[in-house]
VOBA-1610 file (N, C-alpha, C; in pm, whole numbers, padded with zeros to 5 digits, always signed):
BEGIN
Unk+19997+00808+15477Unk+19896+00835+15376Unk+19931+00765+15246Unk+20079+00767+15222Unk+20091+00702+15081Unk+20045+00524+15067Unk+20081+00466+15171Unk+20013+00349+15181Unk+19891+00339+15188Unk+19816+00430+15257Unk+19695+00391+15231Unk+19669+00384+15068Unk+19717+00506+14995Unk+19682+00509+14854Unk+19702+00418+14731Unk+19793+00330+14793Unk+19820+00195+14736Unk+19739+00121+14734Unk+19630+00104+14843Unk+19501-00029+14835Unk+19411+00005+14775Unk+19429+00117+14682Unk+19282+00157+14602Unk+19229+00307+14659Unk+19043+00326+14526Unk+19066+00437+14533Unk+19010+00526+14704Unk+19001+00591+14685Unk+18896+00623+14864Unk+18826+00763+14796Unk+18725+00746+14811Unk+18605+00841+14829Unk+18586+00915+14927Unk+18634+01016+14897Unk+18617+01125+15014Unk+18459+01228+14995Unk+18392+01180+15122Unk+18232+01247+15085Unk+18199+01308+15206Unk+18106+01404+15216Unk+18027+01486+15356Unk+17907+01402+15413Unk+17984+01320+15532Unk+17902+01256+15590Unk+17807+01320+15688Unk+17810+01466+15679Unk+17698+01518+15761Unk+17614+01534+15634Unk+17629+01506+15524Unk+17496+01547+15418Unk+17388+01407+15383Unk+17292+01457+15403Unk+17220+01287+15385Unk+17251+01220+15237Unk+17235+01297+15146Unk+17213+01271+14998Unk+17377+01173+14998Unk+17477+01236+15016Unk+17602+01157+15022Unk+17625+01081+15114Unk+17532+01045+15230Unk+17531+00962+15316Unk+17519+00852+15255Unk+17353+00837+15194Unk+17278+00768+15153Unk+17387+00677+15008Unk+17452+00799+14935Unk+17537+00742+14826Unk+17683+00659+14859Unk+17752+00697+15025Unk+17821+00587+15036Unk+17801+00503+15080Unk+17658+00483+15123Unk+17557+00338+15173Unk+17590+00263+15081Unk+17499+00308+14957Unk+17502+00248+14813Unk+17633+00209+14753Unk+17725+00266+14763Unk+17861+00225+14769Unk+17903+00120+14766Unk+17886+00048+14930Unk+17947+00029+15007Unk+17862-00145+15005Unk+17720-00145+14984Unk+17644-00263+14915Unk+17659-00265+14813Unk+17704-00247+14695Unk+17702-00262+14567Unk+17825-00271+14571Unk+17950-00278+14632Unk+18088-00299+14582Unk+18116-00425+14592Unk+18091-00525+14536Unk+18113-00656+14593Unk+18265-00629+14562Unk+18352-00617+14497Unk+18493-00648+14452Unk+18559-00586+14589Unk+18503-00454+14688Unk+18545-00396+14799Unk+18638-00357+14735Unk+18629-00248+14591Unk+18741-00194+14537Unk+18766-00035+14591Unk+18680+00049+14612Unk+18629+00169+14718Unk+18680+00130+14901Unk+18698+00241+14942Unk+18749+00295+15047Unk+18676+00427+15071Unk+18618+00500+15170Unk+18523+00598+15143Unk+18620+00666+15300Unk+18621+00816+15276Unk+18663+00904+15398Unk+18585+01016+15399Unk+18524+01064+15499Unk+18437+01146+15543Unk+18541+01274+15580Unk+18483+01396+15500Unk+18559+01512+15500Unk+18587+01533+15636Unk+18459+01533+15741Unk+18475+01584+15857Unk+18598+01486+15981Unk+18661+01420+15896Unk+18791+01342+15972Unk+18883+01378+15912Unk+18979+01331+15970Unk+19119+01370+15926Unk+19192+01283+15812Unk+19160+01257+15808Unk+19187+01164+15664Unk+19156+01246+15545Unk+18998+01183+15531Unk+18949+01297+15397Unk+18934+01474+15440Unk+18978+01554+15525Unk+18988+01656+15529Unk+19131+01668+15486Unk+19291+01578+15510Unk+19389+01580+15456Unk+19379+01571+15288Unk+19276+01470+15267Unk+19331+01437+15148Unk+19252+01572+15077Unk+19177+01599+15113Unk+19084+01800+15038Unk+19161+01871+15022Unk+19242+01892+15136Unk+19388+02012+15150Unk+19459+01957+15040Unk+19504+01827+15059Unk+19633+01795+14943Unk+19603+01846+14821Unk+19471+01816+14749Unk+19404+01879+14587Unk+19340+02015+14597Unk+19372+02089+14703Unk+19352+02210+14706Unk+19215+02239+14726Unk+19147+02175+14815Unk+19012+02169+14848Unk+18972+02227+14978Unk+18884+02301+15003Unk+18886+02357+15125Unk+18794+02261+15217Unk+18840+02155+15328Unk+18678+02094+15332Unk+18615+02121+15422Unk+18596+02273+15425Unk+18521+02301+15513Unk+18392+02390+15449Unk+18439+02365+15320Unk+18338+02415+15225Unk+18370+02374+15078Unk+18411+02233+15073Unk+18405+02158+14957Unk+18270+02183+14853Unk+18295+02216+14728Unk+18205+02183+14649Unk+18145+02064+14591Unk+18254+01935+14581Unk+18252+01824+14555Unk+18291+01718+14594Unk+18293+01560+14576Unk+18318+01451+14655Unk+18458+01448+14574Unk+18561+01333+14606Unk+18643+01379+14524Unk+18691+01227+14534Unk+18734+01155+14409Unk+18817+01000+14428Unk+18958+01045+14448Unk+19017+00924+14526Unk+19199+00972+14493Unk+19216+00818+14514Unk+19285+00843+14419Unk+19371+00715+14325Unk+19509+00742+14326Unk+19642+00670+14422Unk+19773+00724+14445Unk+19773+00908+14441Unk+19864+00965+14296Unk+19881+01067+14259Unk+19726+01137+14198Unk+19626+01056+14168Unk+19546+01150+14064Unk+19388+01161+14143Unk+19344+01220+14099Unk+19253+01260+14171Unk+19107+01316+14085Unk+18981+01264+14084Unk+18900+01275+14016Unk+18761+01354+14082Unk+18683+01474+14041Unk+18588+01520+14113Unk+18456+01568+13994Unk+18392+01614+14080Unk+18295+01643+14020Unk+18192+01519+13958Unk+18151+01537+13814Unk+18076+01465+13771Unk+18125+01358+13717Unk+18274+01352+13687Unk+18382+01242+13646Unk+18391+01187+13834Unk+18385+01253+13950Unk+18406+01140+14004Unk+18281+01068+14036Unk+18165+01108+14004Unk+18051+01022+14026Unk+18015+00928+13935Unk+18074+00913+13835Unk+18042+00804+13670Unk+18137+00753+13730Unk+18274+00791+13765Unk+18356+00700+13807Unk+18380+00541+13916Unk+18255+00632+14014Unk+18253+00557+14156Unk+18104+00408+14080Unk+17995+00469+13984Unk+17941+00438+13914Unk+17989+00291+13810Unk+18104+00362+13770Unk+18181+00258+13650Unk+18259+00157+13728Unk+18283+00209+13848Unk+18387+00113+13962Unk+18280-00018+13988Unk+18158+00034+14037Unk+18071-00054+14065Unk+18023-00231+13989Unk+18076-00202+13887Unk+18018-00307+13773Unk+17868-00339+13756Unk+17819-00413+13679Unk+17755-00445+13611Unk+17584-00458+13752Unk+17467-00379+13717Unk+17439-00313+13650Unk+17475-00164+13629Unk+17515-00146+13738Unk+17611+00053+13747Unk+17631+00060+13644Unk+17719+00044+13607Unk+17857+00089+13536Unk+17777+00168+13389Unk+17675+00090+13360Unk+17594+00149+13288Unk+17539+00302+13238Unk+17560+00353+13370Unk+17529+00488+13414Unk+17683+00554+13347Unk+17777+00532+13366Unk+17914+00599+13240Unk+17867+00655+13131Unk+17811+00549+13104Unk+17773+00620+12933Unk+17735+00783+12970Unk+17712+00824+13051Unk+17687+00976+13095Unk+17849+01087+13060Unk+17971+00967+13008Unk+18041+01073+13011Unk+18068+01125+12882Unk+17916+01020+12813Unk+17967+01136+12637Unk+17912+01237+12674Unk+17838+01295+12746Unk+17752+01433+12750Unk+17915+01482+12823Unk+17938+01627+12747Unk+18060+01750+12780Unk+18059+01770+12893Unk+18198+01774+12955Unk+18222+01796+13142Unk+18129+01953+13101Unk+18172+02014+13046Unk+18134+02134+13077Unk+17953+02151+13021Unk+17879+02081+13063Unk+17722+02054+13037Unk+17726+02020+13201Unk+17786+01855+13201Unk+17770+01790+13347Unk+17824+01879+13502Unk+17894+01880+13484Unk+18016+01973+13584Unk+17889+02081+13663Unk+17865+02207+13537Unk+17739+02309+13630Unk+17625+02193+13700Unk+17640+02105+13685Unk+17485+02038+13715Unk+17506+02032+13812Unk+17620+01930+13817Unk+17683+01835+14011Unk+17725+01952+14067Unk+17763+02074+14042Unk+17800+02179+14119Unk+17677+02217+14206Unk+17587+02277+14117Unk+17482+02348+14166Unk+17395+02236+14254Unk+17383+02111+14211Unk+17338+02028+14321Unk+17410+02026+14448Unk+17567+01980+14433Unk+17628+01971+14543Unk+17623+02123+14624Unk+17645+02243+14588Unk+17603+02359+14657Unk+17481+02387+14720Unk+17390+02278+14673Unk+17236+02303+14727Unk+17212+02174+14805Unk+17294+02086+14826Unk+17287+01935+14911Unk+17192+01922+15050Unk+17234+02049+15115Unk+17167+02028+15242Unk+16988+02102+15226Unk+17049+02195+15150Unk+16873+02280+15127Unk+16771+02141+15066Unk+16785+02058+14996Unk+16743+01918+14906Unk+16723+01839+14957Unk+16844+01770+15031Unk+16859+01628+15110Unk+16847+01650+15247Unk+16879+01773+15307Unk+16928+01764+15443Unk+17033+01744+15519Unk+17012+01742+15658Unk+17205+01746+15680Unk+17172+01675+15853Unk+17249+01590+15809Unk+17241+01493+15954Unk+17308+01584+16114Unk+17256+01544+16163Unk+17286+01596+16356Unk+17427+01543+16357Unk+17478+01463+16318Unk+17619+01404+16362Unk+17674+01292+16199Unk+17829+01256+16226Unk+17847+01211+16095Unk+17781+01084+16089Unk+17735+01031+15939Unk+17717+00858+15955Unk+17766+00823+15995Unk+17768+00682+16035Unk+17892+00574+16083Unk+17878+00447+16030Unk+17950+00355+15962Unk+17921+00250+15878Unk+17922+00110+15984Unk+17836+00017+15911Unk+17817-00055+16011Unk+17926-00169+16039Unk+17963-00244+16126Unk+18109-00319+16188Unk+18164-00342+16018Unk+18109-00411+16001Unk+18166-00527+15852Unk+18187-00489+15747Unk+18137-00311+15736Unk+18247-00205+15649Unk+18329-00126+15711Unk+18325-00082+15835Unk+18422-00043+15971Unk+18591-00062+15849Unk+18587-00150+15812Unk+18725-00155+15733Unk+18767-00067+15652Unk+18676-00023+15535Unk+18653+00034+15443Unk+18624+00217+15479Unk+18605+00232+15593Unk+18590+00355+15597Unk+18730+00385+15702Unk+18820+00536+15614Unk+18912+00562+15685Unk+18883+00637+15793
//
């Protein structure tokens, strides 16, 4: 695991939820630099890396970045994955002058309501061959 955490950050998201399906699509075309790595809670990878930050993922509230030691969630990790993206994304940051504690209830109560909203897929995504790399 520690090597993996060396090649950058990995996005750990619920690939049975469409809404976060759909967002590591977007990801995953918009990263030209291929600076993202994305792990789906329901594997062993990003279900390890939930446990490690004290995340239950079997009822995660949030997506979560991990970067070596540190680890970013909530509405900081979505400006983040945002700001990773570059230019036009990155744009969307400017969201982090508004107070975690304004943003934070928002992405909560969305992410708690994900499947009632977006829906929830029959089985996990699966990315197609030529990001096959990128997903742990």
């Amino acid at each position: 695991m520690k090597q993996d955490d060396q090649a950058g950050p990995i996005i750990v998201f619920d690939a049975e939820c469409i809404l976060c399906s759909a967002n590591a699509q977007f990801v995953l075309r918009h990263d030209h630099a291929r600076r993202f790595r994305l792990a789906s809670m329901q594997k062993a990878t990003g279900a390890a890396l939930y446990r490690r930050f004290g995340i239950d993922p079997a009822n995660p509230e949030s997506l979560i970045i991990v970067d070596g030691d540190a680890v970013l969630k909530d509405s900081d990790a979505v400006l983040a994955i945002y700001a990773g993206l570059g230019w036009p994304w990155k744009t969307i940051a400017v969201l982090r002058f508004i107070p975690r504690f304004l943003r934070d209830p928002a992405y909560r109560w969305l992410a708690r309501n994900r499947y009632r909203f977006f829906g929830r897929r029959e089985t996990c995504w699966v990315p197609s061959p030529g990001d096959a790399d990128r997903v742990l």
